[in-house]
C-alpha positions in Angstrom: 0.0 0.0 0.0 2.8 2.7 0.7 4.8 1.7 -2.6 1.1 2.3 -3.8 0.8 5.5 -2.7 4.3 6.5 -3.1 3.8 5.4 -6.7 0.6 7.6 -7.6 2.2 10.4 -5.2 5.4 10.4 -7.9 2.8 9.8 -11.0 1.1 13.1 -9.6 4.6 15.3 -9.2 5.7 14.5 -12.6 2.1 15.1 -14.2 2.2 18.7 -12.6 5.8 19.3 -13.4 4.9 17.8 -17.0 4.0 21.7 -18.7 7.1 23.4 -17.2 9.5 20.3 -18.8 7.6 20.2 -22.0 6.9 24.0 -22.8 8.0 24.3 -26.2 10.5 27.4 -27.4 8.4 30.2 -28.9 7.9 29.8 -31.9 6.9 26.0 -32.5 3.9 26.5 -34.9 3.1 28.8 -37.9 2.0 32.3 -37.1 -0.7 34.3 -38.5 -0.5 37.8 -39.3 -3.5 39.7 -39.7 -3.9 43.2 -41.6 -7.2 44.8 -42.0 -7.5 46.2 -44.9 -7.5 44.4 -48.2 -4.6 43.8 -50.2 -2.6 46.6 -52.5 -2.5 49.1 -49.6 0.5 50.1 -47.9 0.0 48.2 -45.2 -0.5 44.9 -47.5 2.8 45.7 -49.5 4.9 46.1 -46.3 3.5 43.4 -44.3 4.4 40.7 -47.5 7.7 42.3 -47.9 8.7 41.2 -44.4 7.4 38.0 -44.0 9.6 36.2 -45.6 12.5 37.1 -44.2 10.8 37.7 -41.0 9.8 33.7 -41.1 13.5 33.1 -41.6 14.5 34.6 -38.4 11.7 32.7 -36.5 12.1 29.8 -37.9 8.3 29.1 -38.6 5.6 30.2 -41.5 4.3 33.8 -41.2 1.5 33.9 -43.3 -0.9 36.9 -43.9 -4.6 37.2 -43.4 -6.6 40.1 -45.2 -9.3 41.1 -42.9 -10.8 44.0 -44.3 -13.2 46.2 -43.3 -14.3 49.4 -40.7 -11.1 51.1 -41.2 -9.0 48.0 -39.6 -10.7 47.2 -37.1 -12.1 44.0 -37.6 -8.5 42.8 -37.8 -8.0 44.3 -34.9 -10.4 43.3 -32.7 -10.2 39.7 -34.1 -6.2 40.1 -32.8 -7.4 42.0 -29.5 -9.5 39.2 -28.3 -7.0 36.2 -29.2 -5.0 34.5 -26.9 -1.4 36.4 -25.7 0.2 33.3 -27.1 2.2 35.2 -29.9 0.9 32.9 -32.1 -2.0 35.8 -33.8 -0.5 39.2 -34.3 -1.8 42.1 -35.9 0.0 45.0 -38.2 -2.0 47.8 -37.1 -2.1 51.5 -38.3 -2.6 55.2 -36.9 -6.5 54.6 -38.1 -6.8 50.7 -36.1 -5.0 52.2 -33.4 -5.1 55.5 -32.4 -8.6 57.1 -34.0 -11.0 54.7 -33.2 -12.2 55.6 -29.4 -13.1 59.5 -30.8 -14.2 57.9 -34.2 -16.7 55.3 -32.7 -19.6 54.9 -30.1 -19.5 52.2 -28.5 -15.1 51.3 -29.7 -14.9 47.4 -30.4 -12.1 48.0 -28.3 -10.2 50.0 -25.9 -7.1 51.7 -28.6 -4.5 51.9 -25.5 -5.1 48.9 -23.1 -6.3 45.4 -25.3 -2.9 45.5 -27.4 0.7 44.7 -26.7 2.6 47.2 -29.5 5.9 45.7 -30.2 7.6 48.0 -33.1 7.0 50.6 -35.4 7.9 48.8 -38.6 7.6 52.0 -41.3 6.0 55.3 -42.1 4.3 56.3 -44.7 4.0 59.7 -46.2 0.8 60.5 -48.1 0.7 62.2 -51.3 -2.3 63.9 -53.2 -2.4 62.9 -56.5 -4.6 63.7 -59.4 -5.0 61.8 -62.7 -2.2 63.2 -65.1 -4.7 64.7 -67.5 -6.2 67.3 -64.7 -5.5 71.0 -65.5 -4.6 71.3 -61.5 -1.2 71.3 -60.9 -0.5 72.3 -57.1 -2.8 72.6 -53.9 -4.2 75.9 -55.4 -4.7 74.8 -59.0 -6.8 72.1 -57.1 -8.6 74.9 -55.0 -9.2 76.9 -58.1 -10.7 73.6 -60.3 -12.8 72.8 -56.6 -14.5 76.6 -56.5 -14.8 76.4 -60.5 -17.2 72.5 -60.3 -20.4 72.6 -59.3 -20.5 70.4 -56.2 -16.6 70.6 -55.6 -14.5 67.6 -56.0 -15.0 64.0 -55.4 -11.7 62.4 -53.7 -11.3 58.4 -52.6 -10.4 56.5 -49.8 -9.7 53.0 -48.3 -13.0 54.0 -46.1 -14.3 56.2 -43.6 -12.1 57.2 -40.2 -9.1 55.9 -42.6 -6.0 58.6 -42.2 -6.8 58.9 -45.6 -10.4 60.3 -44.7 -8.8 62.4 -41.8 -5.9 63.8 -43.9 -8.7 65.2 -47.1 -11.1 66.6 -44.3 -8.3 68.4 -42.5 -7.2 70.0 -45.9 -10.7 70.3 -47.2 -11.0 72.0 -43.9 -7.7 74.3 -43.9 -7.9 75.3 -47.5 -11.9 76.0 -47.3 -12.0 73.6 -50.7 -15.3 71.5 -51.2 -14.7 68.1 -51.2 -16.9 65.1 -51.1 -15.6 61.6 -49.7 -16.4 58.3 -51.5 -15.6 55.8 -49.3 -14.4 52.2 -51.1 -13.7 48.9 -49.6 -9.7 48.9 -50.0 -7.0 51.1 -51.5 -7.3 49.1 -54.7 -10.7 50.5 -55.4 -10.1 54.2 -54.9 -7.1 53.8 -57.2 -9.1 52.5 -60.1 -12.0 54.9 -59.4 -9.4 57.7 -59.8 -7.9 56.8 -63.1 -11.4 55.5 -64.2 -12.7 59.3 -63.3 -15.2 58.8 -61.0 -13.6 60.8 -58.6 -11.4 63.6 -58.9 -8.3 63.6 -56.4 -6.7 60.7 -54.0 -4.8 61.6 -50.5 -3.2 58.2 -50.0 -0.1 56.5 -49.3 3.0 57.3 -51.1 3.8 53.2 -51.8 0.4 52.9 -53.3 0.7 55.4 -55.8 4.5 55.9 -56.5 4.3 53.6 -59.1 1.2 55.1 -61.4 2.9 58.6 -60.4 6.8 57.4 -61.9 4.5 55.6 -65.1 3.0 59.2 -65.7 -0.5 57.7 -65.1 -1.1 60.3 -62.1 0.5 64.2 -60.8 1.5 64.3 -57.6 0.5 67.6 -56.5 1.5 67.8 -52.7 3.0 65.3 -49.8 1.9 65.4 -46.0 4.8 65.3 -44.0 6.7 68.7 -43.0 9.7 67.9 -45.2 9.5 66.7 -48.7 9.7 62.3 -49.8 12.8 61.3 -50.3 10.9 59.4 -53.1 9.6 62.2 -54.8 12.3 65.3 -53.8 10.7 67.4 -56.3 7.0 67.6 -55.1 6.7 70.6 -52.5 4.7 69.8 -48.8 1.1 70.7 -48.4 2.9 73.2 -45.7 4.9 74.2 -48.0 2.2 75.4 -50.4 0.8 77.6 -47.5 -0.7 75.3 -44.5 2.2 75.4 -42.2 2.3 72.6 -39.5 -0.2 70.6 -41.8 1.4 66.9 -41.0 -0.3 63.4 -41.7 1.1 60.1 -42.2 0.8 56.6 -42.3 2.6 54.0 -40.0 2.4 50.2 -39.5 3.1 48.8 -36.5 3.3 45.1 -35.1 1.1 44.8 -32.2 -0.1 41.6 -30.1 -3.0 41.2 -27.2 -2.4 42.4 -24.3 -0.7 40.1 -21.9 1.5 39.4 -24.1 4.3 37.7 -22.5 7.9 39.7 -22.3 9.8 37.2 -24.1 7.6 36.7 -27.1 7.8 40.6 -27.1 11.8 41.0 -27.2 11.9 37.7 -29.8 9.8 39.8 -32.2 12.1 42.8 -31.3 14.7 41.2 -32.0 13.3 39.1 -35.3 11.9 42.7 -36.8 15.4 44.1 -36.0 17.1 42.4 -38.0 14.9 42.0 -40.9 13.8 46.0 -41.0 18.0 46.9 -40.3 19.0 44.2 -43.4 20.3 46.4 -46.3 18.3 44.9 -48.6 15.0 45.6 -47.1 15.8 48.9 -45.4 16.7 49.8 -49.7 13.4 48.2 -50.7 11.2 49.9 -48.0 12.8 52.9 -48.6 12.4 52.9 -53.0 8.9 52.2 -52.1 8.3 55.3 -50.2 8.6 54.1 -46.6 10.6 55.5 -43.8 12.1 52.2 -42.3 10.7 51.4 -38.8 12.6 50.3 -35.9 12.8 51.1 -32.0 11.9 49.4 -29.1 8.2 48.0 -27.6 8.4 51.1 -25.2 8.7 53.2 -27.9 6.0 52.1 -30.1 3.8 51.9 -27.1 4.6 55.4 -26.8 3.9 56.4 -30.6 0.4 55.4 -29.9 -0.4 57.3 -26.9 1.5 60.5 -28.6 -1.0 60.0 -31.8 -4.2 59.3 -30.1 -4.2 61.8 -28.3 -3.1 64.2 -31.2 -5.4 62.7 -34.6 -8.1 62.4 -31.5 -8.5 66.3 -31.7 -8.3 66.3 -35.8 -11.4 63.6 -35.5 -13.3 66.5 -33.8 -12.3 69.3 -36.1 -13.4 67.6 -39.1 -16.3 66.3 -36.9 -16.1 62.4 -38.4 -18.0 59.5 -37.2 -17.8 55.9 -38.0 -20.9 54.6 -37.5 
């Protein structure tokens, strides 16, 4: 009876000691990588730049989920209410993660506590571009054809609350221009209703139209950062063509749940490192229009606070609400 019991007794021990001796190095499955918008976007294009080399350095499949839809944030609250496990990530943007509390009543989410940020992986200027057969050729030329159409101008974006959105109302705004927003499902659908014609002039990111801009297809009229693209040295800032401290942008950032463990955090740290500081891919980010990423989990966790509390006050100047 007491080998009995000392037998069941050690049976016991080494069942509960079983998960500590058998927890498996992070990563030991494929991970998956949501984005929530649909693909061509900026955030597509970097996202499926990096994951190759990214599963490299992990050592397991990255693969990419397109979730679009309500400006990113069905991706993101898919990500926000998965397990902390590392194993379902998100790469968020300054619309999924920093404009949603002032953009929607109820949130799906709360923007600062149900996410883990982890690194600012690039930045994206936007640029204003019209088709290349439109008379205007600057931010007044554009201002000029707005007061001379009946109705003002029709501009696209990814959707509404998008930084796109945010960026065309603040001008709009700024440069008393009439402008009316028609909101499409994805990137790729507002750049084929401009060169189609249905609408008149894009704000969007610089990676999605550099290359219909260097094929002559579309004028870049203005960027939205307070010093000029290195892509495009030649096109002058929207504060540069008389809206001083006008200043939008896009970045992508990898984020996790919260909880997420502090090991999983510094692996990815140290994964997207790498990958974003490789030659190769800092040349590639940066002839497609991005401002290479990089930085620490404090750091990006502190981009987000420093943004949502900033766009959160150009939500209520243009007065936009994502119903």
């Amino acid at each position: 009876m007491l080998h009995r019991r000392s037998l069941i007794g050690g049976l016991g021990a080494a069942a509960l000691a079983r998960p500590g001796m058998a927890q498996e190095a992070y990563p030991s499955r494929p991970i998956n990588m949501l984005i929530g918008f649909a693909p061509g976007g900026g955030t597509d294009i970097v996202v499926r730049m990096l994951s190759p080399h990214l599963q490299q350095e992990l050592g397991q499949p990255v693969t990419v989920e397109n979730r679009p839809g309500a400006s990113g944030t069905l991706a993101a609250s898919a990500v926000a209410r998965s397990r902390p496990d590392g194993y379902t990530l998100l790469t968020g943007t300054v619309s999924s993660q920093c404009t949603v509390a002032p953009l929607m009543r109820p949130p799906p989410y709360d923007q600062l506590r149900d996410f883990t940020p982890i690194m600012l992986v690039g930045t994206l200027p936007l640029v204003m571009v019209v088709r290349a057969d439109s008379p205007a050729q600057d931010v007044a030329g554009l201002k000029r054809l707005a007061q001379e159409k009946p109705g003002g101008l029709n501009y696209g974006t990814s959707g509404v609350g998008s930084q796109q959105h945010l960026s065309s109302e603040l001008l709009s705004r700024r440069a008393d221009m009439r402008m009316t927003h028609v909101p499409y499902r994805g990137t790729g659908q507002s750049v084929n209703a401009l060169l189609a014609g249905d609408v008149d002039v894009n704000i969007d990111t610089l990676a999605t139209y550099l290359p219909h801009i260097r094929a002559g297809r579309m004028r870049a009229l203005a960027t939205t950062l307070p010093s000029r693209a290195t892509a495009l040295p030649d096109v002058p800032t929207v504060a540069e063509q008389g809206y001083p401290g006008y200043d939008m942008s896009v970045w992508y950032m990898v984020l996790g749940p919260a909880g997420l463990p502090a090991d999983i955090v510094r692996r990815w740290e140290t994964a997207l490192s790498r990958v974003i500081g490789s030659p190769e891919i800092n040349r590639r980010l940066v002839d497609a229009g991005y401002i290479p990423g990089g930085g620490t989990a404090e750091e990006a966790a502190a981009l987000v606070r420093r943004d949502a509390e900033r766009l959160g006050r150009v939500v209520q100047e243009a007065g936009i609400r994502l119903e």
